[in-house]
SEVO-714549 format. One record per residue (C-alpha): residue in three letters; x negated, y, z negated. Coordinates in pm, whole numbers, padded with zeros to 5 digits, always signed. Layout:
<rs>
alaXYZ
...
</rs>
This chain:
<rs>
unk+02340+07705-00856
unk+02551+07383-00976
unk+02275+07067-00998
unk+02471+06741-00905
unk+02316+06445-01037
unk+02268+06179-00757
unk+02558+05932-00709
unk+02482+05576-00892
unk+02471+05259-00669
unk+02806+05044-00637
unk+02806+04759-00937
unk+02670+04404-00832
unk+02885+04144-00720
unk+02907+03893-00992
unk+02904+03546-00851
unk+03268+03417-00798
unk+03427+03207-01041
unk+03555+02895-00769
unk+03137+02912-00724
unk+03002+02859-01070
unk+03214+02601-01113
unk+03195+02392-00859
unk+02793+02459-00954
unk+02859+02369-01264
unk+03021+02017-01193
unk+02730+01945-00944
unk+02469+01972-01231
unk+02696+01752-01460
unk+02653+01465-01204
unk+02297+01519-01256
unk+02041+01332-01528
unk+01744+01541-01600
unk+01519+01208-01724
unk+01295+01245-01422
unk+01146+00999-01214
unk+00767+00981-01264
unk+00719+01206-00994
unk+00694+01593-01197
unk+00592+01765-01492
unk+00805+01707-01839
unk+00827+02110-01837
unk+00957+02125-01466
unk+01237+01814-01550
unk+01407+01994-01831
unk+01380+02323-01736
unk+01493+02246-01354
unk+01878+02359-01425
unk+01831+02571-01802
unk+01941+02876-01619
unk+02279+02715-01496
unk+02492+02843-01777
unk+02886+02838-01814
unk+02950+03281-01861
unk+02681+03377-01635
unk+02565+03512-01324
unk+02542+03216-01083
unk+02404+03423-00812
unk+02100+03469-01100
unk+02099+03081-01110
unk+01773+02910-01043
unk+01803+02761-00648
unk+02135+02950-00634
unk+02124+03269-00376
unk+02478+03453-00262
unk+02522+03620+00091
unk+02497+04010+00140
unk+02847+04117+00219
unk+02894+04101-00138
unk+03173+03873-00195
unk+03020+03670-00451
unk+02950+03336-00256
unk+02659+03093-00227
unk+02524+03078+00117
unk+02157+02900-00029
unk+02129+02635-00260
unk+01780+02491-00304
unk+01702+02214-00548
unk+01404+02057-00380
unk+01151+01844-00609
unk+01387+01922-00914
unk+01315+01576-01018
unk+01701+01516-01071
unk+01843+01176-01068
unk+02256+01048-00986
unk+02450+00789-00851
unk+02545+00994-00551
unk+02539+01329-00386
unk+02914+01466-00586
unk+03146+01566-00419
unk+03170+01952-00613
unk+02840+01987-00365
unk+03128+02057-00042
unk+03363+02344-00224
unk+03059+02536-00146
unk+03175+02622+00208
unk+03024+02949+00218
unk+02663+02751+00263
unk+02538+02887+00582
unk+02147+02959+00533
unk+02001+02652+00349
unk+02087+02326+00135
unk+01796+02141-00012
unk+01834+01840-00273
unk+01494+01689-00144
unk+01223+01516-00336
unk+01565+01388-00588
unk+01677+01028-00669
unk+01986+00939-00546
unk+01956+00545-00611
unk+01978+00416-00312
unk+02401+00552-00283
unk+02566+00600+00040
unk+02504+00941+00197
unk+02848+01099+00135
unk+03119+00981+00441
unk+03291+01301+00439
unk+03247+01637+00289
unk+02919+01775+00507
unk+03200+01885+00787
unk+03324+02129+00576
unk+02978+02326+00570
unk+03015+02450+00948
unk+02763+02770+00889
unk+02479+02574+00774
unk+02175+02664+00965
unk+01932+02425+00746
unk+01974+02146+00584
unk+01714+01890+00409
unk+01789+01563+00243
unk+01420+01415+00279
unk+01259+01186-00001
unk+01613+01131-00171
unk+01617+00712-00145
unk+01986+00761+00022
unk+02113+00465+00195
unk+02397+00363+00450
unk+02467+00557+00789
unk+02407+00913+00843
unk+02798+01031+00842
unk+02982+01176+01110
unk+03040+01518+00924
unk+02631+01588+00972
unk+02735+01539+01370
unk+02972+01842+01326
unk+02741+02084+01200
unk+02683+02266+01559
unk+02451+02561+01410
unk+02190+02318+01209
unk+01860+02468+01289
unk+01662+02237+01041
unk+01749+01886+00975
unk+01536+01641+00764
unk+01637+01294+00662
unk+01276+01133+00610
unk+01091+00945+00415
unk+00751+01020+00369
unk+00471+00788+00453
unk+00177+00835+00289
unk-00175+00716+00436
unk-00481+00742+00473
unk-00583+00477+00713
unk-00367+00139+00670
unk-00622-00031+00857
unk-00847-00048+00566
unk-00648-00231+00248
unk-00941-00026+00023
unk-00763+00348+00137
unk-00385+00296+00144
unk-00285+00540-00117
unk+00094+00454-00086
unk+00296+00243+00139
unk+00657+00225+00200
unk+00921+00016+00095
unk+01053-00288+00215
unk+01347-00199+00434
unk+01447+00108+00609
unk+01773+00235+00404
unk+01931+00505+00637
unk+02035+00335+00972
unk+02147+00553+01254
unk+02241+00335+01556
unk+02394+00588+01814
unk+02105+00879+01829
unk+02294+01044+02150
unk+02586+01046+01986
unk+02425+01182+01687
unk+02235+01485+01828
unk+02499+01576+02085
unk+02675+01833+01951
unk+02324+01990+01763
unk+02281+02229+02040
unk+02076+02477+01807
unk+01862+02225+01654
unk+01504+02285+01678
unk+01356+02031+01404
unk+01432+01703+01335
unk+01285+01506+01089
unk+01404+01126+01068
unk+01085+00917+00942
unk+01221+00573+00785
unk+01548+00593+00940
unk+01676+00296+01087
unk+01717+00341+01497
unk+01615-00033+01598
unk+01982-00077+01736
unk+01928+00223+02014
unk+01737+00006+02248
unk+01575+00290+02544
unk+01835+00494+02511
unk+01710+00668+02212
unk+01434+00860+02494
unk+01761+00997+02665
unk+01936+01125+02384
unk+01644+01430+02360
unk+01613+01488+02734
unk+01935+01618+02803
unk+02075+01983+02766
unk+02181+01954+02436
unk+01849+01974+02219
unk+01685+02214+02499
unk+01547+02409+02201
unk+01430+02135+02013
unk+01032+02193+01836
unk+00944+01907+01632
unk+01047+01583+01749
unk+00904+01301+01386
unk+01030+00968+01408
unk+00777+00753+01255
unk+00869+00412+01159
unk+01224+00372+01283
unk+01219+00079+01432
unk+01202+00207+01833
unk+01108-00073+02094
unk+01074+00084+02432
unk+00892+00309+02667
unk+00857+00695+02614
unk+01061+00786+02888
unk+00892+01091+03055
unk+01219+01308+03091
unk+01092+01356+02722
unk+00896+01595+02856
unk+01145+01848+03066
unk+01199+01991+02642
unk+00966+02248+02729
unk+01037+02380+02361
unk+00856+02086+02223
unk+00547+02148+01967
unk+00531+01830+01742
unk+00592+01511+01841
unk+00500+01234+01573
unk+00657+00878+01692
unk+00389+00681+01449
unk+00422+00336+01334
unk+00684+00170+01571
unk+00697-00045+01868
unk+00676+00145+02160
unk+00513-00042+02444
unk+00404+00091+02774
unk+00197+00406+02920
unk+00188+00785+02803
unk+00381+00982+03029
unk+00113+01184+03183
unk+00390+01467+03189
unk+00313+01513+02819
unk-00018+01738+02972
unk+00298+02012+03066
unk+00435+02069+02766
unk+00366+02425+02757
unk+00370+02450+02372
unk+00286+02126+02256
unk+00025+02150+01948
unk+00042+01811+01749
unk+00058+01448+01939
unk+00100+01164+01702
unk+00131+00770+01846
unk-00062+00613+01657
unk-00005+00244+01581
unk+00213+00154+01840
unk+00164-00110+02136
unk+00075+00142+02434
unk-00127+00093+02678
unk-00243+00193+03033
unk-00460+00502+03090
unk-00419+00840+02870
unk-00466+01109+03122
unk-00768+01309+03009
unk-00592+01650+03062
unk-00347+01603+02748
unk-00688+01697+02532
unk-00698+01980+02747
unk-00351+02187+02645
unk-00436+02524+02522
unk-00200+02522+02196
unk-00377+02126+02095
unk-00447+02094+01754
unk-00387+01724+01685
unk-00386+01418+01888
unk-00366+01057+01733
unk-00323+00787+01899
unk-00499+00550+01699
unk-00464+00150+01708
unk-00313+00138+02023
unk-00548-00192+02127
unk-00448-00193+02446
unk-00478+00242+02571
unk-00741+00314+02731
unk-00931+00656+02847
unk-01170+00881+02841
unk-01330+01190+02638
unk-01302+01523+02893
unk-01551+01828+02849
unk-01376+02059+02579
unk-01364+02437+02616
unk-01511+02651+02358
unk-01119+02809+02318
unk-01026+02432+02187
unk-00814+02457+01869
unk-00808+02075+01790
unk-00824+02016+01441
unk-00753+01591+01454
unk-00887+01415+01749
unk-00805+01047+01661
unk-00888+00762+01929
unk-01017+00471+01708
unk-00889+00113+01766
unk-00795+00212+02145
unk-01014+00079+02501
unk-01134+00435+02523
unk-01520+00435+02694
unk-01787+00620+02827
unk-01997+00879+02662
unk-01894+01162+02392
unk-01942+01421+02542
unk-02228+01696+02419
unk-01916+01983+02461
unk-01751+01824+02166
unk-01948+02075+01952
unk-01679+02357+02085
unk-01435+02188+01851
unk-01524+02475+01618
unk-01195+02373+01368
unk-01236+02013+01419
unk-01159+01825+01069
unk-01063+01465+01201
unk-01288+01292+01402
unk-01212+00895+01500
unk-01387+00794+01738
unk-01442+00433+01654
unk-01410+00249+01951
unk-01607-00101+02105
unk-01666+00064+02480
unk-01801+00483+02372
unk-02143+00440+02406
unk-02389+00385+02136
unk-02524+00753+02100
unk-02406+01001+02029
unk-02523+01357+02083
unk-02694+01545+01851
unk-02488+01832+01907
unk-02217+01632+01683
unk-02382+01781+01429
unk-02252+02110+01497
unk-01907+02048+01339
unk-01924+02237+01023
unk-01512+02189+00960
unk-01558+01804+01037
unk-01446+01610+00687
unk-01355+01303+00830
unk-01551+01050+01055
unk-01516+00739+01241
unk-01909+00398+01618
unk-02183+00713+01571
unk-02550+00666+01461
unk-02612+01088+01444
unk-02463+01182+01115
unk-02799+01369+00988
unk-02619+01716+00951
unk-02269+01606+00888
unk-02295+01744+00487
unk-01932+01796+00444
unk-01780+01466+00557
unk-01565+01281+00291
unk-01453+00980+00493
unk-01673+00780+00668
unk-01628+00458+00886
unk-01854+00294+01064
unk-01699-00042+01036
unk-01674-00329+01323
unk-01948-00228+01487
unk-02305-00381+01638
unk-02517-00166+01371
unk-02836-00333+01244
unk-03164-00263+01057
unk-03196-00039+00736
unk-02958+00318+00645
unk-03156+00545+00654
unk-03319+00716+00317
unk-03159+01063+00441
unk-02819+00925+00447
unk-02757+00909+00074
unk-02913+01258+00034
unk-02704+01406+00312
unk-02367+01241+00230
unk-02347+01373-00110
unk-01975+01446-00026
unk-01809+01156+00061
unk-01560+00995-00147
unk-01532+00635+00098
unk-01775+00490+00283
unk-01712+00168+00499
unk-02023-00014+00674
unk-01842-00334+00675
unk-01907-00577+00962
unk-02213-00459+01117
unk-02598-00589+01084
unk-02751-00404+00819
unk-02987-00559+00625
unk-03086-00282+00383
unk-02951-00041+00165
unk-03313+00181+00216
unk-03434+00221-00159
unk-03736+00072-00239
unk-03613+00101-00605
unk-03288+00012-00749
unk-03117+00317-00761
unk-02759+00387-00799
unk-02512+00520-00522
unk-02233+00781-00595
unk-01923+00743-00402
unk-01568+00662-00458
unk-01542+00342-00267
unk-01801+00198-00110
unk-01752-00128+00135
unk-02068-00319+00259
unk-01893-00660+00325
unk-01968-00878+00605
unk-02358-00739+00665
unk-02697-00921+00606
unk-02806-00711+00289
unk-03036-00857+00075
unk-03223-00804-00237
unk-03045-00654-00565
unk-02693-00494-00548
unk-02699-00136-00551
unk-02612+00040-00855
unk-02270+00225-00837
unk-02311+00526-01010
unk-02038+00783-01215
unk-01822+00832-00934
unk-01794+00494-00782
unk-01423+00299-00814
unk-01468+00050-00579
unk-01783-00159-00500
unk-01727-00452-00173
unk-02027-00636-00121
unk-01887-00957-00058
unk-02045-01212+00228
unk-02407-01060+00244
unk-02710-01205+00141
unk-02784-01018-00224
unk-02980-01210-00422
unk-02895-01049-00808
unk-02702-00872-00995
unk-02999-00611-01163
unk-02973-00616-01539
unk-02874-00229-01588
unk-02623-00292-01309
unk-02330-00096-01564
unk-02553+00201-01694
unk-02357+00421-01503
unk-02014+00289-01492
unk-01751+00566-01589
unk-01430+00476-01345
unk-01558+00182-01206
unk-01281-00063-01158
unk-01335-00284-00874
unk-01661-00501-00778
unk-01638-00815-00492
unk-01946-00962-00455
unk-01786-01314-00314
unk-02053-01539-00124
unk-02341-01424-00176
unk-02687-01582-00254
unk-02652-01432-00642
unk-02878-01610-00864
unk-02967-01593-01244
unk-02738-01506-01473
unk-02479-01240-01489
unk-02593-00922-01692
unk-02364-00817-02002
unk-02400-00478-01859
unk-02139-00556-01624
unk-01886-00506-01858
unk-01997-00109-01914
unk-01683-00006-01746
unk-01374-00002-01978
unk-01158+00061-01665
unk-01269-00236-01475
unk-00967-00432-01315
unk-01133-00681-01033
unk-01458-00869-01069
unk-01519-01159-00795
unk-01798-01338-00811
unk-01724-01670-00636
unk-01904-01858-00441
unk-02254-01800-00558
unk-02569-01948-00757
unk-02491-01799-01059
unk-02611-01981-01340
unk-02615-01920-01759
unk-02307-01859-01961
unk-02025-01604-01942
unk-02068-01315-02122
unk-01839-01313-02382
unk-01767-00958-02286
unk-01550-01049-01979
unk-01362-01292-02158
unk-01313-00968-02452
unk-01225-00688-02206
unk-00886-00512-02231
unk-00933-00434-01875
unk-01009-00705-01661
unk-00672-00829-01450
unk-00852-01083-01214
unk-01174-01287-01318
unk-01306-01511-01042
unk-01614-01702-01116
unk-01530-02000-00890
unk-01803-02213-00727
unk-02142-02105-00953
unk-02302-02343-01176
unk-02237-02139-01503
unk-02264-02318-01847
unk-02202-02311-02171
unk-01858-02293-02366
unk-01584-02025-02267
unk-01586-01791-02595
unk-01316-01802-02824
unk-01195-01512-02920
unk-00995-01337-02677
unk-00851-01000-02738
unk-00524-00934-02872
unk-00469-00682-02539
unk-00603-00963-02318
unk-00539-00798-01955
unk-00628-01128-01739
unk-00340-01205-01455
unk-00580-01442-01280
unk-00908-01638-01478
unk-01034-01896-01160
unk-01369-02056-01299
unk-01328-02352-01078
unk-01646-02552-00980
unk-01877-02509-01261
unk-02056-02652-01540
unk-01836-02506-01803
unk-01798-02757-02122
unk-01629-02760-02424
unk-01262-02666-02541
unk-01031-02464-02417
unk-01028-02153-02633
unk-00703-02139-02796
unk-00699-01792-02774
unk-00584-01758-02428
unk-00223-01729-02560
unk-00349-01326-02600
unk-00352-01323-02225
unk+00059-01290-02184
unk-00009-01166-01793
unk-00170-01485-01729
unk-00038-01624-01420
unk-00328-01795-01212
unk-00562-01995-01476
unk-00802-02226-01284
unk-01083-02421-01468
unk-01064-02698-01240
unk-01471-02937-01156
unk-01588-02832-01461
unk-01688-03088-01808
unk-01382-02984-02031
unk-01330-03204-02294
unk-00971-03191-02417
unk-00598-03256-02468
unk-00366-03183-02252
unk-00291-02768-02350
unk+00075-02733-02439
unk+00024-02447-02581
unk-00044-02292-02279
unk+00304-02272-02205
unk+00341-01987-02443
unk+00209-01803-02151
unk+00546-01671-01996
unk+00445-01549-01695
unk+00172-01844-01565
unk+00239-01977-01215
unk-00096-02218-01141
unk-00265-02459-01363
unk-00551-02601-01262
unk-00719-02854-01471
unk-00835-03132-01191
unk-01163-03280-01245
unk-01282-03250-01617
unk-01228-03480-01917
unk-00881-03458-02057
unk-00729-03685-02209
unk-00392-03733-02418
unk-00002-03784-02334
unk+00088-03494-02115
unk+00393-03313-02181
unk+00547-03269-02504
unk+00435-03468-02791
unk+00730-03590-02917
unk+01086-03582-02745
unk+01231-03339-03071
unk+01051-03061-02968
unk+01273-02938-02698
unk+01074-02592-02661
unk+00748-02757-02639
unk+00528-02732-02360
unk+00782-02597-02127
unk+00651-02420-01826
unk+00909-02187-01678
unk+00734-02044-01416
unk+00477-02299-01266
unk+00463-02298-00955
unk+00101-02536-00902
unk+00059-02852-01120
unk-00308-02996-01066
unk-00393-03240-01319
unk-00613-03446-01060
unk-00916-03647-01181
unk-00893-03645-01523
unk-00841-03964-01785
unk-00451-03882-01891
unk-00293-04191-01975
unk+00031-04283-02061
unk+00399-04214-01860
unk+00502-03898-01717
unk+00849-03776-01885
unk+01139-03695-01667
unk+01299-03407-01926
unk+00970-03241-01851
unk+00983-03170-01505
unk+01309-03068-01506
unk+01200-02747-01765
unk+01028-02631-01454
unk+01255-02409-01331
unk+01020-02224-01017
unk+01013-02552-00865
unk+01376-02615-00839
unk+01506-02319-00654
unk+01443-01945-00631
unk+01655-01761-00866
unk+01891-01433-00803
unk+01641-01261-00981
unk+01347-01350-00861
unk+01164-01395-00509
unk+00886-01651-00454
unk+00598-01371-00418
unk+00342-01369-00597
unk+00269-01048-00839
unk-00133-01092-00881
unk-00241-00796-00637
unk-00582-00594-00641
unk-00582-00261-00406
unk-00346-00412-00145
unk-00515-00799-00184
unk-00257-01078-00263
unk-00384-01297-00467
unk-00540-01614-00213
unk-00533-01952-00407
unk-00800-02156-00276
unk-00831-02513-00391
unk-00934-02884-00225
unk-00648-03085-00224
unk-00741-03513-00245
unk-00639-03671+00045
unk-00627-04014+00087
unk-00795-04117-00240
unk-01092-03987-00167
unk-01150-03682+00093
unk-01065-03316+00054
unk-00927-03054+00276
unk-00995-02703+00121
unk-00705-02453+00154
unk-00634-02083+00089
unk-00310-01968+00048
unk-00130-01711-00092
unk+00053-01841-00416
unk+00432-01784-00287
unk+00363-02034+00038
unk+00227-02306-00220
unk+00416-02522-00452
unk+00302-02861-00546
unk+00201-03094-00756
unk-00104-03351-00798
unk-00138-03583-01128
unk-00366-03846-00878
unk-00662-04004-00982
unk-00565-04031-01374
unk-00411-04364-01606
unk-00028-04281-01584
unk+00204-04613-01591
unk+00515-04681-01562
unk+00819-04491-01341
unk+00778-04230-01175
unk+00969-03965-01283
unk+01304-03900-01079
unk+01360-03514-01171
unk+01034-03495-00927
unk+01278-03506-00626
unk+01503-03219-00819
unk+01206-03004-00737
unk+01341-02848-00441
unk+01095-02602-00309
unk+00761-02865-00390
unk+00597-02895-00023
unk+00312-03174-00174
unk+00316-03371-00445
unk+00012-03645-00477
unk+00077-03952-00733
unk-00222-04154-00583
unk-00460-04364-00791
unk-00250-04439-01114
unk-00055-04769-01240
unk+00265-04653-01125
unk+00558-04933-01139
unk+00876-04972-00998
unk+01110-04782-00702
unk+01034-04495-00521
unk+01354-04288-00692
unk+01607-04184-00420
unk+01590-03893-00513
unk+01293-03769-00280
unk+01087-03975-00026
unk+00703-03918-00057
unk+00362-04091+00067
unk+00170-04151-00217
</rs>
């Protein structure tokens, strides 16, 4: 008997020629420098495999159909980290795209989403351009696309809890880029579409009628419904709710006013509920908590919403139950311990009442906590806020033991009075904010883990000696207005990765460690209001990190040290009430990027301003934005050539805004100083530097004119030339009370 060997399978399609090409002129447009957001190795090697004589079907992100005609129906490209100066048009001879196209998570520069080319991709079923920094109007050819499926145009937004400055791990940027002002028009030919994703687009112009434009026939299958921070102003209309489809919808950070339609309890499917920061209000109808298929509601910071807490059935699912910052009252109930998945728990709110039940502590899954005093058992939880509350007395010994796990803890504005250790002993957590309490005694100790330290407005009375034995990331330590006494340890410097120290406003007294004036580290310094001595060391480092130095109101004699000019960040430098004895510092204005000199109230003396007119670089300060040379002995005339060298007084350039850059975790900068009025009285004001620009040379020996390029200063909102020798006119060019 013949053996016939078995017949060998057809030859594979080899990707058609029209296709590699027009793949090939897609990754030409393309820059493979990344953009800080991947791996070197996942950059360069994102498009290796596209290669002129080879298989494009074999191409990495590059998939062809099955009926074998060599075409690409998939093209994914997703966090690639690619860069160009727009989407190219070699992208749209790729008509055969029909399951998925996915540039996301690319940099596209802020170019126009393409006007025309997306029409010609009528099969595509998904489509996501999320995270690419497009701009302009989404374009009419996206309307076209009848079987789209999938569509995502967002930006992400990534928080923790903007409430607190201390957690915001990322914000967003200035202006919304994408604008889409029609929405009905938009989605009313996207009969298929079941997701749609358009967080950060711009749809302020669509007034109420964005509500309408997803309760009509045409998005009847429509799923996830995300529109967070777009801009709406209205009521959520409750036709919303005839979508029956509906499982997400997420319509965070906007403006929508009014009540929750209480037809959101119908949505058969709905799973995740997400309105938080908005401006509802009225009452949320208890039986929303109660859908079967729940698994996260949020409707955080909604001041004015109020409601209640129902029993919950041991079949909940909820994973995020978030109600803090809302009117909600009444008791937690004792059935909350049936949220068996629960994760997210905010519960934060002035009207719950003050206990809780103990069978809160039942939540194994629970990570995350916002009012309650029964937290015994809670051994998991990594967030925990308690702030803005009535809470007094001691925390309790236990707590420390049982919250081994947390990574931010926030007691601020409450009544405690103490931390519970008899000893000084250190506490281990990430950030850690006790402000606006009655603490007293020593400040705790952070230990290896802790980043952040907020003590500020208490009553602690030191600063313990070992206070850095345990430093290892600590970067950030308020301890403003306090009753601090003694003298600051040179242990605090034991962190190398410090940034922040703020010790204003205390009774600090001794001299400054020389270490803080050494550190590489250290971005903002504020020693302001102590009565600390001494001479400030000379002998700065050559990688000085300072961006702010505000020793105002001390006892501080002495020089200035010279070796400031190490500090080239140096933009707020305050040494103002202290016993300086010295010339006027020129040489300061080697610093290129300072904005506020203070030196009021010591004992220069000297010409100010350049020494002699030939040096026509000297002593010119580019950037100043505050002048205060108050209460000093300068004598002399002030020259007009040297007001006109400051150029951030005149006018705000193309370039550059009036903001101000020094920033700490989400903290402008606030420049506080008392400003002579009237000869002789002071009215103390805090500001943030880019509403402040004056000037104040009172209380000092200048004679002669005043100097006309004063008036040239165009964005100056005080200037004080009060208690001098002054002769002559008031120039025309500006009309002050002096």
């Amino acid at each position: 008997m013949a053996h016939f060997a078995d017949p060998l399978p057809p030859p594979p399609v080899l990707c058609r020629p029209d296709q590699a090409s027009a793949l090939l002129r897609l990754k030409s447009s393309f820059s493979t420098d990344g953009w800080g957001l991947f791996d070197r190795e996942d950059v360069c090697t994102a498009l290796a495999s596209w290669r002129a004589g080879t298989d494009c079907c074999g191409w990495e992100g590059v998939c062809c159909g099955g009926h074998a005609d060599g075409r690409v129906t998939t093209l994914d490209l997703g966090h690639c980290g690619l860069q160009s100066g727009l989407l190219h048009p070699a992208l749209f001879d790729l008509t055969s795209l029909r399951r998925h196209l996915d540039p996301s998570w690319n940099s596209f520069n802020e170019s126009q989403i393409p006007a025309v080319g997306f029409e010609r991709l009528v099969e595509l079923v998904h489509l996501n351009l999320s995270n690419c920094g497009f701009a302009g109007q989404i374009p009419d050819g996206i309307r076209q696309l009848t079987k789209l499926v999938f569509f995502d145009l967002s930006t992400k937004i990534d928080l923790i809890d903007e409430y607190s400055e201390y957690y915001t791990v990322a914000g967003w940027w200035d202006e919304l880029l994408v604008v889409e002002p029609n929405i009905s028009s938009f989605v009313a030919n996207l009969s298929h579409l079941q997701e749609l994703y358009l967080g950060r687009v711009d749809l302020s112009d669509n007034g109420a009628s964005w509500c309408s434009a997803f309760s009509n026939s045409t998005t009847s299958q429509l799923q996830v419904l995300s529109l967070p921070y777009t801009g709406l102003k209205s009521p959520i209309c409750g036709s919303v709710s005839t979508i029956t489809s509906l499982t997400e919808v997420n319509l965070q950070y906007n403006e929508l006013y009014g009540r929750i339609p209480e037809s959101f309890a119908d949505l058969p499917s709905l799973s995740v509920l997400r309105l938080t920061y908005n401006f509802l209000d009225g009452w949320l109808p208890s039986r929303i908590f109660q859908n079967k298929k729940l698994t996260a509601i949020d409707v955080r910071y909604n001041f004015k919403l109020s409601g209640s807490l129902p029993n919950f059935s041991s079949d909940s699912i909820i994973v995020d139950l978030l109600v803090t910052g809302t009117n909600f009252s009444g008791p937690v109930p004792s059935s909350i311990s049936n949220l068996r998945s629960l994760n997210n728990l905010g519960i934060a709110s002035t009207y719950f009442s003050q206990e809780l039940p103990s069978s809160i502590g039942e939540l194994r899954s629970l990570s995350s906590l916002q009012l309650p005093s029964v937290l015994r058992h809670l051994h998991s939880v990594q967030y925990l806020d308690l702030s803005n509350n009535q809470i007094h007395g001691t925390i309790p010994h236990w707590a420390w033991e049982t919250w081994k796990s947390l990574v931010v803890l926030d007691l601020s504005h409450n009544k405690f009075n103490s931390t519970g250790y008899d000893s000084i002993s250190p506490i281990d957590i990430g950030v850690i904010v006790l402000s606006f309490n009655l603490f007293q005694g020593p400040i705790p100790i952070p230990g290896p883990s802790t980043e952040v330290l907020d003590c500020s407005n208490n009553e602690f009375s030191s600063i313990p000696l070992n206070f850095g034995s345990h430093f290892v990331y600590f970067n950030y330590f308020d301890a403003y207005a306090n009753n601090l006494s003694g003298k600051i340890p040179p242990s605090i410097c034991g962190a190398w990765t410090m940034d922040v120290i703020d010790l204003s406003y205390n009774n600090l007294s001794g001299s400054i460690p020389s270490c803080l004036m050494e550190g590489t580290s250290v971005t903002l310094l504020k020693l302001r209001r102590n009565r600390l001595h001494g001479e400030l060391p000379n002998n700065m480092n050559q990688n000085c990190s300072f961006e702010a130095l505000d020793l105002n109101y001390n006892q501080i004699k002495g020089k200035l040290p010279r070796s400031l000019v190490s500090c080239g960040g140096l933009e707020v430098f305050d040494i103002g009430n202290n016993h300086i004895n010295d010339i006027f510092p020129c040489w300061l204005s080697m610093l290129p990027e300072l904005q506020v000199l203070v030196l009021k109230d010591n004992k220069f003396v000297g010409e100010v301003g350049p020494s002699t007119a030939g040096e026509k670089n000297n002593c010119e300060f580019i950037k100043l934005r505050i002048l205060d040379l108050a209460s000093n002995k300068f004598p002399g005339t002030l020259q007009d050539e040297w007001f006109m060298t400051m150029k951030s007084m005149v006018s705000i350039s193309v370039n550059e805004s009036l903001d101000n850059h020094v920033s700490q975790l989400g903290q402008t900068y606030q420049f506080t100083d008392a400003i002579t009025y009237r000869g002789n009285e002071e009215v103390t004001i805090s500001t943030t530097l880019s509403t402040l620009v004056r000037i104040d040379v009172s209380d000092n020996a200048f004679h002669g004119a005043i100097p006309k390029s004063i008036g040239d200063l165009g964005l100056l909102n005080g200037v004080n030339m009060s208690h001098n020798a002054f002769t002559g006119p008031i120039p025309p060019q500006f009309n002050l009370v002096l």
